[in-house]
Each structure stands twice: as C-alpha cells, then as structure tokens.
SEGU-478763 format. One line per 3 residues: number of its first residue (from 0); their letters; for each residue x negated, y, z of N, C-alpha, C. Coordinates in Angstrom, 2 decimals. Layout:
NUM = A = X Y Z X Y Z X Y Z; ...
//
This chain:
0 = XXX = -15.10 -7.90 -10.88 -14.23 -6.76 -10.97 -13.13 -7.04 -11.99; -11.94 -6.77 -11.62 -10.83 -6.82 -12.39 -10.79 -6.19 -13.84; -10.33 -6.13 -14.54 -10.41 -5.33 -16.16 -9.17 -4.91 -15.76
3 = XXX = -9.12 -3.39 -16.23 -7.88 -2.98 -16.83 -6.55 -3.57 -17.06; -6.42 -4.58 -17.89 -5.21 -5.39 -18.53 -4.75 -5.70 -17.30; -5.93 -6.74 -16.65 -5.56 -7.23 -15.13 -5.01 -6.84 -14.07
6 = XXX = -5.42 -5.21 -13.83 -5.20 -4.63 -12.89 -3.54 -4.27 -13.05; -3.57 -3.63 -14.40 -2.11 -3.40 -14.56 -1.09 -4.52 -14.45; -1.32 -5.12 -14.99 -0.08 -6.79 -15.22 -0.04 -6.91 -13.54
9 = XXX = -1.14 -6.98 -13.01 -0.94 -7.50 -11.68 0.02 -6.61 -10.56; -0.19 -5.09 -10.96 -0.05 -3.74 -10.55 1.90 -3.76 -11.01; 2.26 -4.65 -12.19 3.75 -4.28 -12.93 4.11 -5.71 -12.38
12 = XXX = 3.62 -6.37 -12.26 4.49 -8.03 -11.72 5.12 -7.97 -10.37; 3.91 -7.47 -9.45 3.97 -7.06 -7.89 4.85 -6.67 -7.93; 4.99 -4.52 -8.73 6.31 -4.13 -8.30 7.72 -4.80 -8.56
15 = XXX = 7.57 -5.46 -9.92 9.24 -5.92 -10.57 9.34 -6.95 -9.65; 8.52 -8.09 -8.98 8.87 -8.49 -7.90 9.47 -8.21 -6.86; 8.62 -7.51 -6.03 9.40 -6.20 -4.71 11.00 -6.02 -5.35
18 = XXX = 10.87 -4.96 -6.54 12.50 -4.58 -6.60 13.08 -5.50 -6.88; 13.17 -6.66 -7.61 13.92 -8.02 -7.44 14.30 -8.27 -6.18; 13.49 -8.72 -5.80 13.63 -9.54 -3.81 14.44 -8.39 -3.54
21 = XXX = 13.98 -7.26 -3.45 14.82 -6.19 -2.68 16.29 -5.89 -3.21; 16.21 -5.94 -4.19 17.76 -6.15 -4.77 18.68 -7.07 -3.98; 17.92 -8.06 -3.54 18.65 -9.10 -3.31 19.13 -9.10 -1.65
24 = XXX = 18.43 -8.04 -1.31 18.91 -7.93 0.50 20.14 -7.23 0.82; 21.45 -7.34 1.52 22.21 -6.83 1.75 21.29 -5.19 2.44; 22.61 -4.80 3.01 22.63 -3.45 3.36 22.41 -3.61 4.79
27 = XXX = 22.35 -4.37 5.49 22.17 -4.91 6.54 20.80 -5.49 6.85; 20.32 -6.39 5.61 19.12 -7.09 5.91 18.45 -6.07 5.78; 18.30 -4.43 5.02 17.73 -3.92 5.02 17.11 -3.00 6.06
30 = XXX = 18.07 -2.89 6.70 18.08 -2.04 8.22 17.72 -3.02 9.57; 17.44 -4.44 9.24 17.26 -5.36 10.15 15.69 -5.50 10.87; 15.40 -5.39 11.87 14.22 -5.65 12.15 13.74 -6.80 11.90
33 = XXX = 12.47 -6.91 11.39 11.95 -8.08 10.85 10.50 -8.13 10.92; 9.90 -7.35 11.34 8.62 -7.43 11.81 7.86 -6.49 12.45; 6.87 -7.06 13.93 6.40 -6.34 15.01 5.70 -4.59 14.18
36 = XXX = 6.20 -3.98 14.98 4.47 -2.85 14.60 3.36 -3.28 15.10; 2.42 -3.04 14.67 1.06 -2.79 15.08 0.66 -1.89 16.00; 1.04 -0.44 15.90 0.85 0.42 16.79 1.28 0.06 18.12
39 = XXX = 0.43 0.75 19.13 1.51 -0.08 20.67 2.33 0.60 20.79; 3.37 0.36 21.27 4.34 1.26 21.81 5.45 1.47 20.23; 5.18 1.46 19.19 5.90 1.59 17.84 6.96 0.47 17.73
42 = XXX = 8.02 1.03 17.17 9.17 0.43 16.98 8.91 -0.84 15.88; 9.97 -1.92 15.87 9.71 -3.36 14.55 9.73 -2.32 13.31; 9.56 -3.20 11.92 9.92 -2.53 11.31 11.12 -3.31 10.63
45 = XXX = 11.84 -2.66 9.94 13.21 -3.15 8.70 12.76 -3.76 7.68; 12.91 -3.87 6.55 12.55 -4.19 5.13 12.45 -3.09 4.86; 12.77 -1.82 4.44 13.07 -0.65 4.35 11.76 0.29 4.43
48 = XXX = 11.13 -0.74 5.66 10.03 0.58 6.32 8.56 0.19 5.98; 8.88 -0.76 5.05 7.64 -1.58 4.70 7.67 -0.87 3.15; 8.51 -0.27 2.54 8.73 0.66 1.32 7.71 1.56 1.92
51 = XXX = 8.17 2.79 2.88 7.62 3.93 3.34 6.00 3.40 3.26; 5.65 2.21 3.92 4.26 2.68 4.12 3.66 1.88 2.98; 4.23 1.08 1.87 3.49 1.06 0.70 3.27 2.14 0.07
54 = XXX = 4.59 2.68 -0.01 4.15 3.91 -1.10 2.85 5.03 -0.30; 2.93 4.88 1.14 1.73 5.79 1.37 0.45 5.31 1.50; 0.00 4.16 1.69 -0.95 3.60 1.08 -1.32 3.20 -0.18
57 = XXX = -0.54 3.25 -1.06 -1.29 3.50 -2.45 -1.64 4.97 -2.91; -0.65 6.06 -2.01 -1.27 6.94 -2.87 -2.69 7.63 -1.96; -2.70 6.83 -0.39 -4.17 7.14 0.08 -5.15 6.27 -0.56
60 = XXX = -5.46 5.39 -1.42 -5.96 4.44 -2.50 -6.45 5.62 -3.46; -5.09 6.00 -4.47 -5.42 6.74 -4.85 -6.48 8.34 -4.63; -6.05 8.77 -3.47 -7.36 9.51 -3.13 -8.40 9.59 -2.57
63 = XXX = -8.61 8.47 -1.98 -9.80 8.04 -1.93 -10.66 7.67 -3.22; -10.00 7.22 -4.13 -11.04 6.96 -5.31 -10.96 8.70 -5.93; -9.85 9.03 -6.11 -10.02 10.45 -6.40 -11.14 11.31 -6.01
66 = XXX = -11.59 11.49 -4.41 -12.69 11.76 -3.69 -13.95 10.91 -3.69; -14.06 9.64 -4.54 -15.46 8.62 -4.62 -15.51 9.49 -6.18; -14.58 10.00 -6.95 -15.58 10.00 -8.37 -15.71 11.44 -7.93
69 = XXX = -14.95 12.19 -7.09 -15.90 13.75 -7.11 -16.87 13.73 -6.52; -17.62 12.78 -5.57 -18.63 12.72 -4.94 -18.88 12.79 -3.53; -17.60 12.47 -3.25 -17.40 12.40 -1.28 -18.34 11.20 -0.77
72 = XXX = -18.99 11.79 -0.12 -19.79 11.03 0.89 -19.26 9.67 1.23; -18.38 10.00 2.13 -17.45 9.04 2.67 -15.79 9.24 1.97; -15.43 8.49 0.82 -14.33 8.69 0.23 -13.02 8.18 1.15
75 = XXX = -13.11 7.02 1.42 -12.66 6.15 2.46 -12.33 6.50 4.05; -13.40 6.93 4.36 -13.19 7.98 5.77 -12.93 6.77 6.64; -13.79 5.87 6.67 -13.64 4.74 7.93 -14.70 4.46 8.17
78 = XXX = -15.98 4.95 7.65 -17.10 4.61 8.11 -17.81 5.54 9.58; -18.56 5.03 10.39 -19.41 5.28 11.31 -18.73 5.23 12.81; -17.78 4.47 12.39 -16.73 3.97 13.71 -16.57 2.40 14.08
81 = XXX = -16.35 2.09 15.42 -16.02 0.67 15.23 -14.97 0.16 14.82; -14.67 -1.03 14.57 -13.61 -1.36 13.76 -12.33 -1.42 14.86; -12.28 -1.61 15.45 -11.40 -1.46 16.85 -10.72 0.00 16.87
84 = XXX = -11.57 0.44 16.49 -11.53 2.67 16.61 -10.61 2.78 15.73; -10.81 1.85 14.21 -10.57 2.45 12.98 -8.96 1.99 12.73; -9.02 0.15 13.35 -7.94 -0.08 13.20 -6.46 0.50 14.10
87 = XXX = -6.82 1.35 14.97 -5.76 1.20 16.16 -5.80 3.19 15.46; -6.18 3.65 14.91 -6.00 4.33 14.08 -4.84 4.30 12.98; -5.46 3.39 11.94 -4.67 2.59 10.96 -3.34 2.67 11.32
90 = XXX = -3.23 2.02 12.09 -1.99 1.26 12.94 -1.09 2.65 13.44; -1.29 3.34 13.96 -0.71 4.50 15.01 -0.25 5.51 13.22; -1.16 5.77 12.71 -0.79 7.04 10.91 0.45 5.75 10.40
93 = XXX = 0.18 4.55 10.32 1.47 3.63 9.57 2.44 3.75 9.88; 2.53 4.02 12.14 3.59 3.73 12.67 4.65 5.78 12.34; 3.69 6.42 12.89 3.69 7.81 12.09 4.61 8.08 10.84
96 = XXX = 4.23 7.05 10.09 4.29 7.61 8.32 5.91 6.84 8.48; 5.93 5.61 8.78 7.40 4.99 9.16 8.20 5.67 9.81; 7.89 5.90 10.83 8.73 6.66 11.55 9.15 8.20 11.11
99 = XXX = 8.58 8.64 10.03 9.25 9.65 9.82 9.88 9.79 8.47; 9.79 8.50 8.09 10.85 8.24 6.68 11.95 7.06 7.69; 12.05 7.09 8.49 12.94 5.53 8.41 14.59 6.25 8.26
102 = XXX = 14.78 7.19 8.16 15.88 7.76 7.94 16.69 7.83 6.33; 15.54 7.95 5.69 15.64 7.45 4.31 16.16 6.61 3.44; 17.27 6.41 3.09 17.67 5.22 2.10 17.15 4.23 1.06
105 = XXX = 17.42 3.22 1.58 16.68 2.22 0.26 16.25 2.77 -1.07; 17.09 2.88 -1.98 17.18 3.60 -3.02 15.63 5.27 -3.17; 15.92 6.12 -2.10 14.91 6.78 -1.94 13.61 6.37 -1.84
108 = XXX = 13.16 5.38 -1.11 11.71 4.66 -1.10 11.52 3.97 -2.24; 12.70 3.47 -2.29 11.97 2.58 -3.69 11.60 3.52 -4.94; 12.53 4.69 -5.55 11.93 5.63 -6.19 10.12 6.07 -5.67
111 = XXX = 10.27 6.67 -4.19 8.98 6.82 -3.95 7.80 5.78 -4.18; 7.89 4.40 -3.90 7.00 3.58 -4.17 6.59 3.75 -5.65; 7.90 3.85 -7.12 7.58 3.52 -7.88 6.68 5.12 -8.47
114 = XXX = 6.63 6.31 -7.77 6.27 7.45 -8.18 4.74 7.26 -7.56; 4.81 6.77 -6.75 3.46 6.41 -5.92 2.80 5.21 -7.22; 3.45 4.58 -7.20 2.93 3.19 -8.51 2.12 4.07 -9.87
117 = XXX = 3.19 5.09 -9.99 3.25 6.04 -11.82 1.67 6.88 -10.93; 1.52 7.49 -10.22 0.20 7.72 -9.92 -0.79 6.83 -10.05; -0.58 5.60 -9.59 -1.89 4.84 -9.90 -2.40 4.74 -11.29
120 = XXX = -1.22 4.22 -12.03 -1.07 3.92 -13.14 -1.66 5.34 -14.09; -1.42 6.32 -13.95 -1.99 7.79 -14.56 -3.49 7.65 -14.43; -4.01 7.60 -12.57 -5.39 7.14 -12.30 -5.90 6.30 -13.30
123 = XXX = -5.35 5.26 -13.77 -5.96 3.69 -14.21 -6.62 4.33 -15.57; -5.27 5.13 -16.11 -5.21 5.57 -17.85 -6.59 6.12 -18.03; -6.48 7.03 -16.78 -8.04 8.25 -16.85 -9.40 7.43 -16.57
126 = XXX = -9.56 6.34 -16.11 -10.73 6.03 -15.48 -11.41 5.14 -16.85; -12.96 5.47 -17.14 -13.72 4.65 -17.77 -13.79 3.24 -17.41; -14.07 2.26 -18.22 -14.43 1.03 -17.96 -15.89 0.91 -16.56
129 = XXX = -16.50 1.87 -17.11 -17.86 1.81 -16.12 -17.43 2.92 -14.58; -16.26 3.70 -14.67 -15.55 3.99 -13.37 -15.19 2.87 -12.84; -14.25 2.46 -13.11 -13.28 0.84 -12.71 -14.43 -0.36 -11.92
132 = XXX = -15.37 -0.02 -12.78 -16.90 -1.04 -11.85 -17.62 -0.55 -11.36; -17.51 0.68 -11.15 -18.56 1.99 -9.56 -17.71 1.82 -8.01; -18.98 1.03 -7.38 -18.53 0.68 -6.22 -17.63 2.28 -5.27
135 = XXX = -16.91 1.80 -4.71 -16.22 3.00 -3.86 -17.00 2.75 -2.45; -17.52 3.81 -2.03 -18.19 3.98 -0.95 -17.31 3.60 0.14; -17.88 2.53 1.08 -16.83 2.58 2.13 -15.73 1.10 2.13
138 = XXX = -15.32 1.17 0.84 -14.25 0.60 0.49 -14.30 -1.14 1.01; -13.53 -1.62 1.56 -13.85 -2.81 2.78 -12.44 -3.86 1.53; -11.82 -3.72 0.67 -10.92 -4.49 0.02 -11.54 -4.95 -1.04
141 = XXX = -11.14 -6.41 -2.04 -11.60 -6.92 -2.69 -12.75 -6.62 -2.94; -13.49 -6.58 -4.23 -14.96 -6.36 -4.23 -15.54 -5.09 -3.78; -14.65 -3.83 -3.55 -14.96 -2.61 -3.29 -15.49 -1.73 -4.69
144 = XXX = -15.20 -2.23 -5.47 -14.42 -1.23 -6.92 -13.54 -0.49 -6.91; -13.77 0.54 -7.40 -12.50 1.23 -8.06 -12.00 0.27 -8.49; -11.79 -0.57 -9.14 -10.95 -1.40 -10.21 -10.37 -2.20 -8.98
147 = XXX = -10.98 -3.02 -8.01 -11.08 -3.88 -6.74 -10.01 -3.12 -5.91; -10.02 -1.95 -5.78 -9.45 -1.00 -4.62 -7.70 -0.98 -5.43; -7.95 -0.47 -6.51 -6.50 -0.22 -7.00 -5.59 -1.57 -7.39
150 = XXX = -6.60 -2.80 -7.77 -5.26 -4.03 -7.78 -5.30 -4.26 -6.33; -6.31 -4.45 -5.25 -5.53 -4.23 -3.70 -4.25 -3.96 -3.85; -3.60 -3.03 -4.43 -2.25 -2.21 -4.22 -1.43 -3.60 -4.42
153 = XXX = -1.44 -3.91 -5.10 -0.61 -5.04 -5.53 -0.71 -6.35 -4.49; -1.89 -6.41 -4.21 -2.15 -7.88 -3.40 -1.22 -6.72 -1.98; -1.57 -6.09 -1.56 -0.74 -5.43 -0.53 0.59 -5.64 -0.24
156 = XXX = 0.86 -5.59 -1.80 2.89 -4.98 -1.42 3.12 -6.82 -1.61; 2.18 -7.61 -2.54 2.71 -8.90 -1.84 2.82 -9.52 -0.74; 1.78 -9.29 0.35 1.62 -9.37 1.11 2.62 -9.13 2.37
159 = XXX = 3.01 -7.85 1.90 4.28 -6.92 2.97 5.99 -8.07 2.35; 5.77 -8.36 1.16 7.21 -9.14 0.59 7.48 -10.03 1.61; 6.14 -10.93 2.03 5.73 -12.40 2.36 6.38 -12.16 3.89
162 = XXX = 5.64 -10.88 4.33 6.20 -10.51 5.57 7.24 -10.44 5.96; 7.54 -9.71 5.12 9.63 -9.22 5.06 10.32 -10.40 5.24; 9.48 -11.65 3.65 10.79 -12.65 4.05 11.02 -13.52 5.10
165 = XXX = 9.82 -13.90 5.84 9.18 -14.25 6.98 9.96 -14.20 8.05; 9.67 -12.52 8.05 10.47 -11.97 9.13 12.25 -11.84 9.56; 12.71 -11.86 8.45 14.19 -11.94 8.09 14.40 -13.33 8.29
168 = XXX = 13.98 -14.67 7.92 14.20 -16.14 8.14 14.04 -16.29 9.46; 13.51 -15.38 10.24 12.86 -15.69 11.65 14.31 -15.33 12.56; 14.92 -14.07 12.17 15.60 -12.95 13.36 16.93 -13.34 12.39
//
C-alpha cells in the first residue's frame, strides 16, 4: 500500500504533467479526434474529452471510498455481475459523461479536473494511516486500498496522456 507522501507526490506530478502536455496542444489539437470510444456507437474522443472523464472518475473514486468507510456493502457497485455486463456499462456512463461536457472549453475541464484533484486531496488530509490500508470492498485497481484506489487516479490520467499522445501522432 502506498503511504501518504506517495500518494500525493504521485497524485501532484501526474496533474502538473497533464497541464504541461496540455499547454502544449494547439487549439486545434485539442478539438482533434484522437482516440476510438469504447461505447458502441459513441463518437472518438479529442484531447479535451479525456479531461471530462478524468475529472469524473476521480471524483467516482472518491465516493466510492466515501461509501467503503460509511459501511456500504458494495462501495464500488460492480460486484455480482459479469465483467462483460460491467464493462459495456463503464463504457456507455464515460461515453454519456463526454458527451455531455464536450461543449466545454479547455480551460473549463481543466479547472474541473483540478477541483476534482482538490477533492481527493481533502479525502487524503481526512483519512487515517490505518484508513489508507482498509481494503475497499469491490475495488479491482492496484492493491484495492483506499490508499491503492486513490493513487489509481494518477496512474489513470497517465495513462489517458499516453493515449492522447498516441492518438494525435497517429491522425
């Protein structure tokens, strides 16, 4: 399980990364399609739209652990389904959550990501050392810690960068 220090440094590198790279995309590369959806039938996405659905997956991160320390059964809400069920799920709320910010300006998401970030970061402040290492029910990312679940956030939005630039070198 990650410590604290870790989670954060990893949690502040990620983002000042993202807004770097992203600084660096014209106004164009931003609005450019650059990678498939997942959902069927869902539009590519931009650089842009990969903002929208970080910031809403960290702050469903965030409540899910929010709902593992009040005592939710299932905090996570992906259990007792097949994974086929769960992912084409996944996929269809992402294409959803994109599609109804893609109207949104650069500048606007990236505020939202970083307000979505200042939530985690509030979470992190509040949580005990022995929270941070109580498994999250459910939880299928790194070790499945609280501590495990919230630097996810970070391995995530690297992940989506990798994509972006990927995708932009490609089209």
């Amino acid at each position: 399980m990650p410590n604290r220090d870790a989670i954060t440094g990893k949690l502040q590198k990620e983002l000042d990364d993202l807004i770097a790279y992203y600084d660096t995309l014209s106004a164009e590369d931003l609005r450019r399609w650059c990678t498939e959806s997942e959902a069927p039938d869902g539009e590519a996405w931009a650089p842009k739209d990969h903002l929208a659905h970080l910031a809403m997956i960290e702050r469903a991160f965030v409540g899910m652990i929010s709902r593992g320390l009040a005592g939710d059964a299932n905090p996570v809400g992906l259990s007792g389904r097949d994974r086929e069920d769960v992912m084409a799920q996944v996929h269809r709320g992402n294409q959803e959550n994109v599609d109804a910010h893609r109207e949104d300006d650069t500048r606007t998401l990236l505020a939202d990501l970083q307000s979505a970030r200042q939530e985690t970061l509030t979470l992190l402040d509040k949580l005990t050392d022995e929270e941070l290492a109580r498994p999250l029910k459910g939880a299928p990312w790194a070790d499945g810690t609280i501590g495990g679940v919230l630097i996810t956030n970070a391995y995530h939005q690297r992940q989506h960068v990798d994509w972006v630039r990927r995708g932009l070198a490609e089209t």
